[in-house]
C-alpha positions as CSV (number, residue, x, y, z in Angstrom):
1,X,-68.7,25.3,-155.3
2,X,-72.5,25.4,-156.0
3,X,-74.0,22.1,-156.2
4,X,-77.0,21.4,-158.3
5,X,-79.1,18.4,-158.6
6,X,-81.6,17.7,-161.3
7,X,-83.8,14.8,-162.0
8,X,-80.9,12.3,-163.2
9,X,-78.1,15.0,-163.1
10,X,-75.4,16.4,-160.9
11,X,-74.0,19.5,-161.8
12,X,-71.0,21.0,-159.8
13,X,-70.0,24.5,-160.8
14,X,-66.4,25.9,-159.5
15,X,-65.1,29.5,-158.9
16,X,-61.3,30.4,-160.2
17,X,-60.2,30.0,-156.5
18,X,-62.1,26.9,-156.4
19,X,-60.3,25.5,-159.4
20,X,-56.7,26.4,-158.3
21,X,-57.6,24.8,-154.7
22,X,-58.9,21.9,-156.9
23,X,-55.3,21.9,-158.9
24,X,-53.0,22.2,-156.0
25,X,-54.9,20.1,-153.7
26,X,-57.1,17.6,-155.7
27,X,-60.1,18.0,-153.6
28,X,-62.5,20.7,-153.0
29,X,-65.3,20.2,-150.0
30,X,-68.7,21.4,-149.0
31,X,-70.7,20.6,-145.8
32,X,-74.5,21.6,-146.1
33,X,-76.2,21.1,-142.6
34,X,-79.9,20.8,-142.1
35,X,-80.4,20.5,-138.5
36,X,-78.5,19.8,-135.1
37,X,-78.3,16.2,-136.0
38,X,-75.2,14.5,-137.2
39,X,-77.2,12.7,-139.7
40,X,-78.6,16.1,-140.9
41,X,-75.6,17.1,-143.0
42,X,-74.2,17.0,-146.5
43,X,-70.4,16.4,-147.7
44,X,-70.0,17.2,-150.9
45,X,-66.8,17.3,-153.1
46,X,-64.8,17.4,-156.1
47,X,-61.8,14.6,-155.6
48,X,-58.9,13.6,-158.1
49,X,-58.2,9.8,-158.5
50,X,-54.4,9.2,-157.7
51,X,-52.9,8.8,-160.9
52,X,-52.3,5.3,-160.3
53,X,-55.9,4.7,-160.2
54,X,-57.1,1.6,-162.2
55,X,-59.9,3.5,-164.1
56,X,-59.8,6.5,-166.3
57,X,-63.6,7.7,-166.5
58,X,-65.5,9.6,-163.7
59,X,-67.0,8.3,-160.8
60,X,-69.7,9.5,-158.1
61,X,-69.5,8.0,-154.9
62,X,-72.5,8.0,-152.7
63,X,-73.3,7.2,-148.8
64,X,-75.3,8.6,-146.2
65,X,-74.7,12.4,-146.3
66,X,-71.9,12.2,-148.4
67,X,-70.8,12.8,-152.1
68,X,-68.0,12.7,-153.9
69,X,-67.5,13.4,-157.5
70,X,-64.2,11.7,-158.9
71,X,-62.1,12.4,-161.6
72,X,-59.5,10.9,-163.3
73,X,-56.0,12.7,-162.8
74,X,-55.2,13.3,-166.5
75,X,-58.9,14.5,-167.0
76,X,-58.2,16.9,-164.1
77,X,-54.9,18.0,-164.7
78,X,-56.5,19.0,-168.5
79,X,-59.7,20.6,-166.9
80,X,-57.2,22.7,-164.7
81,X,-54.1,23.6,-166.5
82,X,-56.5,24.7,-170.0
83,X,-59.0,26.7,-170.8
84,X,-61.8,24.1,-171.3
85,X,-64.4,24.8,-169.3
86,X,-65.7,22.0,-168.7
87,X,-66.2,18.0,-168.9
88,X,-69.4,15.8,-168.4
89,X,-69.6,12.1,-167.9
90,X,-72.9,9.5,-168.5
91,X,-72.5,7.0,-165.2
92,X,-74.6,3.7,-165.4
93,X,-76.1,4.1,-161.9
94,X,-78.5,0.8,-162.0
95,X,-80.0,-1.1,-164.8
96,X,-81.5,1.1,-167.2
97,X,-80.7,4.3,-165.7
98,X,-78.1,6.6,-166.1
99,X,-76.7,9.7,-164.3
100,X,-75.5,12.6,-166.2
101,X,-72.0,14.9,-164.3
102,X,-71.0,18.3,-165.6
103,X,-68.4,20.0,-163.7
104,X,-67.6,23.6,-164.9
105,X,-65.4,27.0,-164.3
106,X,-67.9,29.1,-163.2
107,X,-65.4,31.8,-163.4
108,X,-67.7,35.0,-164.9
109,X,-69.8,34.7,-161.4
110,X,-68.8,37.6,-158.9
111,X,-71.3,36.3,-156.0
């Protein structure tokens, strides 16, 4: 899953076995690591909400080293099961800004 990150945008892009992990499992995860240090690490992933979750937009969820883009179960379930490429979301992130998620099939890369 490549990960890119853009002055107010995340952008996560998936391979076809990335997406069918993503499907079965509802989670696909990254660790980048930096240095020796615990603290010199990054967990990234791709999460489905449980279908009983009380919100039906996307989510990011940051903390020290780690995060997680969330999606909603039906917006998942679509993004997997169809061919839509992709979906993007506008997150209020503090008071006058916003951040910008597009998670895509990156399925015509071969490296």
């Amino acid at each position: 899953m490549k990960l890119r990150l853009e002055e107010d945008s995340l952008r996560l892009r998936l391979s076809a076995a990335e997406v069918q992990q993503f499907a079965q499992t509802g989670r696909v995860a990254y660790t980048i690591v930096f240095g020796p240090a615990p603290d010199q690490t990054l967990h990234y992933a791709l999460e489905k909400l449980p279908a009983t979750a009380a919100t039906t937009a996307v989510q990011v969820r940051y903390a020290a080293g780690a995060l997680a883009v969330e999606v909603p179960a039906t917006l998942a379930q679509e993004w997997t099961e169809t061919e839509k490429n992709g979906f993007s979301a506008q997150i209020i992130v503090a008071e006058g800004r916003q951040l910008r998620i597009l998670v895509e099939k990156d399925l015509d890369c071969r490296h």
